[in-house]
Structure formats: C-alpha cells, structure tokens
C-alpha positions as CSV (number, residue, x, y, z in Angstrom):
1,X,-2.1,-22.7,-9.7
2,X,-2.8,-19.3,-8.3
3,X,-2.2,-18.8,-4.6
4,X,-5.5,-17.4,-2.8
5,X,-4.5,-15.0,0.4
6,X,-6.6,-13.6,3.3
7,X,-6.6,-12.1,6.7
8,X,-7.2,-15.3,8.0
9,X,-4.5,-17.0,5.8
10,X,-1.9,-14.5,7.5
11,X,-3.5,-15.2,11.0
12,X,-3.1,-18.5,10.8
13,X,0.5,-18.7,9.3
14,X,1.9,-16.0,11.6
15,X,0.5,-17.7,14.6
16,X,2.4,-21.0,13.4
17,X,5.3,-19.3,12.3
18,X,5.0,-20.6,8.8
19,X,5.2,-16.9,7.5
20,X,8.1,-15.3,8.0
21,X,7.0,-11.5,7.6
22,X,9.4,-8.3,7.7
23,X,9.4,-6.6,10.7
24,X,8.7,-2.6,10.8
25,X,8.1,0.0,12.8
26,X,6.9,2.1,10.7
27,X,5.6,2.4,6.9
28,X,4.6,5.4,4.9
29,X,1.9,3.9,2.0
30,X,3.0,4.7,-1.1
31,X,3.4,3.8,-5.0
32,X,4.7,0.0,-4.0
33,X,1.6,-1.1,-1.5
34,X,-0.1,-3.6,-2.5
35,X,-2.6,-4.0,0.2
36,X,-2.8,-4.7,3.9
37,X,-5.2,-6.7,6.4
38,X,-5.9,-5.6,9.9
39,X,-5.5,-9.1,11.5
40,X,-7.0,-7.7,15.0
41,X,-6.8,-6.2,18.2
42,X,-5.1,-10.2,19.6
43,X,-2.4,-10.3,17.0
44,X,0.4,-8.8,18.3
45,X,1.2,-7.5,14.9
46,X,-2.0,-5.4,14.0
47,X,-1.2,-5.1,10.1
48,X,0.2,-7.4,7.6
49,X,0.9,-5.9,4.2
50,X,2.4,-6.1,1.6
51,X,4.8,-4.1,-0.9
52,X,6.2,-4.4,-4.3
53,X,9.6,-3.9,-3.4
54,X,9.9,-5.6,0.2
55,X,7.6,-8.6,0.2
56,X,5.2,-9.1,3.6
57,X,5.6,-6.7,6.3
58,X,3.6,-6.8,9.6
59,X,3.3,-3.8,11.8
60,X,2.2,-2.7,15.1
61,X,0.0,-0.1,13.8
62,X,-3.5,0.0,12.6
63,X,-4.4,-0.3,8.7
64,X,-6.5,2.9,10.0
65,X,-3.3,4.5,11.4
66,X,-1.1,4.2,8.3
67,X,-3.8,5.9,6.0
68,X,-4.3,8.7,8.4
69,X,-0.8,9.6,7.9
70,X,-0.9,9.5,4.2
71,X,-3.8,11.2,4.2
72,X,-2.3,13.9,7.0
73,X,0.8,14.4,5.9
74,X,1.8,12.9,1.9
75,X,-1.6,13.8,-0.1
76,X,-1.8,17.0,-1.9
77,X,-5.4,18.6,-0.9
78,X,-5.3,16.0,2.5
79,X,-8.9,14.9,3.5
80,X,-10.4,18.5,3.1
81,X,-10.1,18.0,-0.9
82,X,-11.0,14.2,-0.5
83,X,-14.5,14.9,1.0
84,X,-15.2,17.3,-1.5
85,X,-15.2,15.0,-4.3
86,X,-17.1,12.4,-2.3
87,X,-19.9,15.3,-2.3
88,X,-19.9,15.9,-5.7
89,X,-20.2,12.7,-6.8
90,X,-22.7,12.0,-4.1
91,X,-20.6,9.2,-2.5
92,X,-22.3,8.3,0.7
93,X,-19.5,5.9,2.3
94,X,-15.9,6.8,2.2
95,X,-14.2,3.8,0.7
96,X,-11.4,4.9,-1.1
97,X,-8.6,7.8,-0.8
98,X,-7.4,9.1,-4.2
99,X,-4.2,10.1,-4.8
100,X,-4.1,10.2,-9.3
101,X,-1.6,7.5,-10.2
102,X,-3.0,5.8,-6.7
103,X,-6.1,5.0,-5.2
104,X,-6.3,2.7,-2.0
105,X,-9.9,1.2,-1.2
106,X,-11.5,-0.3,1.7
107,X,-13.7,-3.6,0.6
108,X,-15.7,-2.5,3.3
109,X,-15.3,1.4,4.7
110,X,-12.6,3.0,6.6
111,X,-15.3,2.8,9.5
112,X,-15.4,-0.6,9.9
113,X,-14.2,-2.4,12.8
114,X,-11.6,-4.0,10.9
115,X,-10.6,-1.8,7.4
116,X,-8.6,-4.1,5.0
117,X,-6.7,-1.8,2.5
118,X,-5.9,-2.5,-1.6
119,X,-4.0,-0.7,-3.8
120,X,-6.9,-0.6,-7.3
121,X,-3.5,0.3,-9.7
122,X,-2.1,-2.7,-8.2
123,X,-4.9,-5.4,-9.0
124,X,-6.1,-6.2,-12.9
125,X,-9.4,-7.8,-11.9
126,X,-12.1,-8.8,-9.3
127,X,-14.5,-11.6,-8.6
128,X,-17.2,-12.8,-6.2
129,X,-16.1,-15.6,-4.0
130,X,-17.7,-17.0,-1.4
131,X,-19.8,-14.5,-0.4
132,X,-16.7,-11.9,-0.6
133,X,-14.8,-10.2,-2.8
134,X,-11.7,-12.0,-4.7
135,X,-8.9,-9.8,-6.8
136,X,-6.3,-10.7,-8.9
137,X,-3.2,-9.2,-8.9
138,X,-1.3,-7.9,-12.0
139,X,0.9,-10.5,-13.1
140,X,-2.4,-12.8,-13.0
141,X,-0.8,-15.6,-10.1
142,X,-1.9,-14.3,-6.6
143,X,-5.3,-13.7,-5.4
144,X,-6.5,-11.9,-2.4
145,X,-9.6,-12.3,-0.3
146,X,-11.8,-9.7,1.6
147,X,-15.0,-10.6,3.7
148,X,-17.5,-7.7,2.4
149,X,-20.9,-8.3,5.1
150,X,-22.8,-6.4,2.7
151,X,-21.9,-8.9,-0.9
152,X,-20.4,-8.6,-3.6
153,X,-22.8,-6.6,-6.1
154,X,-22.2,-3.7,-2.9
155,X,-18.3,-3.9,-3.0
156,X,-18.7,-4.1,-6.9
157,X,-20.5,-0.5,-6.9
158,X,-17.6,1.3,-4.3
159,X,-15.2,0.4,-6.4
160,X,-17.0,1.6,-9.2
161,X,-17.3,4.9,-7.3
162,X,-13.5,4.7,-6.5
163,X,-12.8,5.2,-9.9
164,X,-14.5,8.1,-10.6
165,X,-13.6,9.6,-7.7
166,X,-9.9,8.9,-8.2
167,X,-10.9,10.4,-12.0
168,X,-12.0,13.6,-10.4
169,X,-8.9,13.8,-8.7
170,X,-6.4,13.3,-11.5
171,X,-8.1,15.4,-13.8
172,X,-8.0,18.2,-11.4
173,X,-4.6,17.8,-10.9
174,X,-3.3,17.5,-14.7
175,X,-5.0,20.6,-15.3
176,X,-6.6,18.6,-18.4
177,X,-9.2,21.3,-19.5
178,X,-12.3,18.4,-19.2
179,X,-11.4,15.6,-19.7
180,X,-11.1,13.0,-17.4
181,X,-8.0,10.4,-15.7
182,X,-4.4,10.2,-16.6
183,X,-3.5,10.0,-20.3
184,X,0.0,8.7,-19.5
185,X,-1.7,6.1,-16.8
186,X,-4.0,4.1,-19.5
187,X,-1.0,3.6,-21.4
188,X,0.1,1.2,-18.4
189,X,-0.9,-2.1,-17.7
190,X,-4.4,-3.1,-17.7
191,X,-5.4,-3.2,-13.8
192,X,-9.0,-1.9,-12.1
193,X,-8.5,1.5,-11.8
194,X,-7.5,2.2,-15.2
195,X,-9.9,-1.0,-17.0
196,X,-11.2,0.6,-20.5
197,X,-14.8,-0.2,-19.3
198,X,-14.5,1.4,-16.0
199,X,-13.0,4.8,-17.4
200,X,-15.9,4.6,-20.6
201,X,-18.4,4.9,-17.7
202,X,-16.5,7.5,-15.5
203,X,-16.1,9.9,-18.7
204,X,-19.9,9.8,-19.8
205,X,-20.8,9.9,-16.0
206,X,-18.0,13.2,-15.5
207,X,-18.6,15.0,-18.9
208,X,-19.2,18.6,-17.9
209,X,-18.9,18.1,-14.3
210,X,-15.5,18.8,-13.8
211,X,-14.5,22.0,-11.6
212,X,-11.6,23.4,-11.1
213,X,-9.2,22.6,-8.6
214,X,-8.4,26.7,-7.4
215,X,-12.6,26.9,-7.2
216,X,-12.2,23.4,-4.8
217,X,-9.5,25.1,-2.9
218,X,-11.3,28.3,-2.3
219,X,-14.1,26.9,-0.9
220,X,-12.0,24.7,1.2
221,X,-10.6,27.8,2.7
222,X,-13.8,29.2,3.1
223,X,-14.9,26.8,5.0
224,X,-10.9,27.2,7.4
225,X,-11.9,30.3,7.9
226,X,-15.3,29.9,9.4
227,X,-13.6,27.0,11.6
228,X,-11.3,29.5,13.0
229,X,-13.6,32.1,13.8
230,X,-15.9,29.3,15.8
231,X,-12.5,28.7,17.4
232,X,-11.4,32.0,18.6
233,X,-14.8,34.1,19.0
234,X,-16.9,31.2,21.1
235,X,-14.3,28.5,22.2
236,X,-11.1,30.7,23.8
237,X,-13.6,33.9,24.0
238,X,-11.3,36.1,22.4
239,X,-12.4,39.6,22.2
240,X,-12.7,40.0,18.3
241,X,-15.1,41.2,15.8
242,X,-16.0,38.8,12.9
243,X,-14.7,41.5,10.9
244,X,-11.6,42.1,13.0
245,X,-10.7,38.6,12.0
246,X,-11.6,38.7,8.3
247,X,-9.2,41.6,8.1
248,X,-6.3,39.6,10.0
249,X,-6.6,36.6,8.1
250,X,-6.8,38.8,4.8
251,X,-3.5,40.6,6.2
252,X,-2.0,37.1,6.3
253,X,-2.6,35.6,2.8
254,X,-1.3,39.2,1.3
255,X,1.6,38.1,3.7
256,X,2.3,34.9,1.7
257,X,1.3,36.0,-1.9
258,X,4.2,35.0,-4.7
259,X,6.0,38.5,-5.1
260,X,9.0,39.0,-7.8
C-alpha cells in the first residue's frame, strides 16, 4: 500500500513527535532532493525535505531561501539565463528553475505565500487528487501531495511548460546543433521530466526555435551593461559619458579575454 505524504502530514507528525526528521542548518539543493514543503511561518522548522541519500530533513530556512541560493550561487547562467527562456517560450508564471539533468517546480509559483518544491527527475508520474495534485515517486511506493488553488488541469499545464523549458536549457548546454533534451538522460528511468510523451510534444513544439547559448549570453550582458550605466550615471552621479563607460567596460572584457 503506497504511503500518501503532505505538508500537513509533516505538520502534524512533527508537532507530535512521531517524525523524527534530521536536523540542519543548512542544505545546498542538488542532484539527491526530492522535494520540500514550507510548513509555515508557526513551525519552528520552516522546511521539511527530503533527500535521496539522507532521508527527511527539516530546516530553519525558507523553501524560497534554499532555491535562491541554488539559483545565486550553483546554476550556470543564474536567474538572468532562467528568465530568458521563460520569454521565449512565453511562460507567464515562473514555476520551475532548470538546471539539464534537474528541474525543481513549484505546484503553485515561487510567489506564493507558501512555495512547495519537487524535484520532476525524481517523480515518474502525476495525478489529480482531491482537488490537488498527487505524484508518484520513482520506485512507484510513495506519494506526495500539493494543494494547487488553481486545480489540477492548471498545475498539469506548468509542468508541461517545465519541461520544455528545462529542454531549452539542456539543449543549450550540450551544444546539440537542434535538437532538443539530454540523449544520455532518456536512457534513465522513466520519471516526468524525461516521459516519452512529454519530450514528443517539447521537440515538435522547439523544432527550429532553438538559439544559441553565446547569442543568450550576449544579450544578457547587454542588458548588465545598461544596468550599470543606470547605476553610475543617475544613481551615484558619477561624472561619465555613456561613452566613457562603453570604452571602460570594453577595456575590461579585453582584460579577461583567453590569451595563449
């Protein structure tokens, strides 16, 4: 009989002490999350989550906090690269945060009140339940609950647009001349973010859409740069020329260019 898991499920057995949880101070998300819950601002352990290796883990930080420093300090690109793709695709709502071989997703958004974090590679399949969303984890035996105020057929569609955007990502990153995902990841178990229907979808939806990553990066840059002139020339009242600056921060990246 599988085992069905939710936020209030860990309220409830933390606050009776039937759960005996790990105890951290800190986490860095990674390939061995699972998921987490943000159990509330009166828990006195704000996160429960939990990891392949380690089992349940609460924390005193946010579900919000822990992907901020992923996204910060771990992701290649950081959230710069991340909203790009959610522009391409003409994602409205940021729901997930790609990483390739990774891709966490909020049921709801990561501007909820309460942002509830699952690890797609990590779960083979997903139901509605009760008004919510229900996912299965890999091995087929634990299920997992999330409350989604806006029902199922809504949570359905993000995730949906989770995997494409995680697509984009990888393929950017592989360097894979069109084509879209990770070869070496479909040859894995079967899970949600590499399902044979959703990635049939992603590749018609992708085909011919694909930039490259060094076109991404530029424009990031571009867009740095007019940050940093906002910065100096109106906000510390610097007295420099936009042009002045253009030829300083030029001066700088021939500074760093790969010489041999």
């Amino acid at each position: 009989m599988m085992t069905v898991y939710s936020r209030e499920y860990y309220q409830a057995g933390l606050a009776e002490g039937k759960i005996k949880a790990k105890k951290l101070d800190k986490y860095r998300l990674g390939p061995d999350f699972i998921l987490a819950y943000d159990l509330g601002p009166a828990a006195s352990y704000r996160t429960l989550l939990v990891d392949r290796k380690q089992g349940e883990i609460v924390l005193r930080v946010t579900t919000k906090t822990l992907l901020a420093h992923f996204v910060n300090e771990d992701l290649p690109g950081g959230y710069p690269l991340q909203d790009k793709l959610y522009k391409l695709l003409g994602i409205r709502e940021q729901h997930v945060i790609s990483a390739g071989h990774v891709a966490i997703f909020s049921p709801e958004s990561f501007h909820a009140g309460l942002v509830d974090l699952v690890a797609l590679q990590r779960m083979r399949g997903m139901e509605a339940c009760q008004g919510g969303l229900l996912m299965t984890d890999l091995a087929g035996v634990n299920c997992y609950f999330f409350q989604v105020k806006r029902g199922y057929a809504n949570a359905s569609r993000q995730v949906k647009e989770a995997v494409e955007h995680n697509a984009l990502y990888c393929s950017l990153f592989h360097g894979l001349a069109g084509q879209v995902g990770c070869p070496v990841c479909r040859q894995g178990d079967w899970n949600l973010l590499y399902g044979p229907s959703y990635q049939q979808a992603v590749e018609a939806d992708l085909a011919g859409r694909i930039p490259s990553l060094r076109q991404l990066l530029a424009e990031i840059k571009a867009e740095e740069k007019a940050v940093l002139k906002q910065i100096l020339l109106d906000e510390l009242g610097l007295p420099l020329l936009p042009d002045d600056l253009d030829y300083a921060l030029k001066q700088a990246e021939k500074k760093l260019l790969f010489r041999i």
